[in-house]
C-alpha distance (Angstrom), angle and dihedral (degrees) to the residues before:
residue distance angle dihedral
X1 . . .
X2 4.11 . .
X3 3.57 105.2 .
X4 3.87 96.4 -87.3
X5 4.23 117.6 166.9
X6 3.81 87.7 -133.5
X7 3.70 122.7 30.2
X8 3.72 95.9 -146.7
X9 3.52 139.8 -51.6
X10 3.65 98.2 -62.8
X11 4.01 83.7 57.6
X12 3.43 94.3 49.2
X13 4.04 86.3 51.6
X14 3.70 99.4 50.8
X15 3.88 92.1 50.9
X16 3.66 103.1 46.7
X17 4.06 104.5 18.6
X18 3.31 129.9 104.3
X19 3.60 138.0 -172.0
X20 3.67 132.4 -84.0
X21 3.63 133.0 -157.7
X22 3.88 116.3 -143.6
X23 3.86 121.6 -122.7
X24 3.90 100.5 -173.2
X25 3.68 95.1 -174.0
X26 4.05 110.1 72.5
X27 3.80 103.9 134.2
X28 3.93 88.1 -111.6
X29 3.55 121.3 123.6
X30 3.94 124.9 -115.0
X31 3.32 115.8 -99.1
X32 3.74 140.8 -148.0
X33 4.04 111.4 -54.0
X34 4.26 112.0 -124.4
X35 3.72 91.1 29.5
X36 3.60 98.0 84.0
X37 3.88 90.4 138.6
X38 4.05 95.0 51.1
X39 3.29 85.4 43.5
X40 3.95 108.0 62.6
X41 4.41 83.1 33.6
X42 3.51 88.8 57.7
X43 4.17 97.0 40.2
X44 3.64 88.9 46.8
X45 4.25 99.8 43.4
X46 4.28 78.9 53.6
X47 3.92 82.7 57.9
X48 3.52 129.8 10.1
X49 3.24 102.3 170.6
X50 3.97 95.4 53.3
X51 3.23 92.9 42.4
X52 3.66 142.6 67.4
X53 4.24 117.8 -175.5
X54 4.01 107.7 -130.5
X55 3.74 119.8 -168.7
X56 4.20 121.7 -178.8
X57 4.04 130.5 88.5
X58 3.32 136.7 -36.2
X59 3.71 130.2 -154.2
X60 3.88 112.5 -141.9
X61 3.86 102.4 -161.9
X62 3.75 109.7 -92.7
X63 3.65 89.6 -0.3
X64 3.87 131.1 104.4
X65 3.97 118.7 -98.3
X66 3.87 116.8 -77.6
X67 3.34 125.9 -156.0
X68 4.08 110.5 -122.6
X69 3.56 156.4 143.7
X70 3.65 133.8 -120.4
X71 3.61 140.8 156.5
X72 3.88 131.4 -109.0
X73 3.90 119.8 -150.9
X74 4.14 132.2 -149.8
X75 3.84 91.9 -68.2
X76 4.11 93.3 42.2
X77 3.69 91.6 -112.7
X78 4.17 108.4 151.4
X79 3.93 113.7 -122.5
X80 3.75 104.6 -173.4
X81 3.98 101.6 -168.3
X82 3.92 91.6 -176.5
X83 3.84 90.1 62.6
X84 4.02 103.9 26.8
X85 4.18 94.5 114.6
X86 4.02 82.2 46.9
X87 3.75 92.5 81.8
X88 4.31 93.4 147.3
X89 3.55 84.2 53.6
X90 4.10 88.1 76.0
X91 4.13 92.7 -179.9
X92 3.89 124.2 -165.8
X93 3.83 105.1 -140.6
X94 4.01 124.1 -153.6
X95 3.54 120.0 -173.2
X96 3.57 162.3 132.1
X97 4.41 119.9 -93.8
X98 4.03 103.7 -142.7
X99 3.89 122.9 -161.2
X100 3.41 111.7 -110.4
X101 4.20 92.0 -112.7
X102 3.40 94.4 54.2
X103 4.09 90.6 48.3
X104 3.65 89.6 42.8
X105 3.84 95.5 44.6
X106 3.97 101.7 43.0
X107 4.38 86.0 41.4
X108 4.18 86.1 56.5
X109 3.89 95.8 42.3
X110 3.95 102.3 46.9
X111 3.97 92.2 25.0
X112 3.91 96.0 -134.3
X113 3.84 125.2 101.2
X114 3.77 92.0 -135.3
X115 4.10 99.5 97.3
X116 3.91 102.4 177.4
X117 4.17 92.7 45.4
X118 4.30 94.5 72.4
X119 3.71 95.9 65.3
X120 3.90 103.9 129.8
X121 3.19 120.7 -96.2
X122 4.04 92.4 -166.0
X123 3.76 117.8 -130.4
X124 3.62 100.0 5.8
X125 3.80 95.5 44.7
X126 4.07 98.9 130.5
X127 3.78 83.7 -160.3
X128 3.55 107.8 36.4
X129 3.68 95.5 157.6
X130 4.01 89.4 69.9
X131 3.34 102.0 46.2
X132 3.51 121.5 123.3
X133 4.22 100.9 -132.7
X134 3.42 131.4 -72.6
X135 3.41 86.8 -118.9
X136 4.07 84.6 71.1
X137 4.15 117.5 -123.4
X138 3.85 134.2 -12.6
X139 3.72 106.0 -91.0
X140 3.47 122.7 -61.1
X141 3.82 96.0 -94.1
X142 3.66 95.7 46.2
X143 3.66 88.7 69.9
X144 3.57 125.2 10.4
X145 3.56 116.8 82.1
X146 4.10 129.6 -140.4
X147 3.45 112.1 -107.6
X148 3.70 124.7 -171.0
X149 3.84 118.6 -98.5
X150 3.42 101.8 -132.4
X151 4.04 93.2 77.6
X152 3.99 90.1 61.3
X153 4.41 112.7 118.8
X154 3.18 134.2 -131.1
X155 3.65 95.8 -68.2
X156 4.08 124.5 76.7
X157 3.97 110.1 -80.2
């Protein structure tokens, strides 16, 4: 591997995610199915400031890890509004909260919803000019956003 900080985006989600516990009621209509990363951008650009854009894994039950996006809300609950009619599906979800700038910011620049897939992958980078830097993410605090503790699984946070 070139001597990358993170070694994708499944790296960058096992050192800073944490976990989520789903609320599947939240009054919000399901959304489209496969657009699990337009769908948390566009829930969270209607409101910011009840929302907070998450982007790591999720673990359909007795299915393999996916990678998705969801949103959290004010108590740090996970609404997922790609998989809300999927209730037998009972996913775990591990992830990491963006701010809204940084979501907003990296969506606009590469021109994809996905935020954690445009890290760059050095010479072979097909789009080099999205890429977040080798160097991996702005600090910690320029992007992640606190999320209530209450919303954490089973498993430590």
């Amino acid at each position: 591997l070139p001597n990358l900080t993170y070694a994708g985006p499944a790296d960058v989600v096992l050192r800073h995610g944490i976990p989520f516990e789903l609320d599947p009621e939240n009054g919000v209509e399901e959304m489209e199915l496969k657009s699990c990363y337009s769908n948390a951008a566009r829930l969270v650009m209607s409101d910011p400031g009840r929302w907070t854009y998450v982007e790591g894994w999720a673990w359909p039950e007795g299915l393999i890890p996916v990678e998705h996006a969801w949103v959290a809300d004010e108590r740090g609950l996970a609404f997922d509004p790609t998989w809300k009619s999927l209730p037998a599906v009972k996913p775990e979800y591990l992830g990491v909260p963006l701010k809204y700038g940084f979501m907003l910011e990296r969506q606009l620049e590469t021109r994809m919803y996905s935020v954690l897939s445009w890290l760059d992958w050095g010479d072979d980078d097909p789009f080099p000019e999205r890429a977040i830097s080798r160097e991996g993410p702005p600090e910690e605090s320029a992007i992640m956003r606190d999320v209530p503790t209450q919303g954490r699984s089973g498993r430590d946070a």
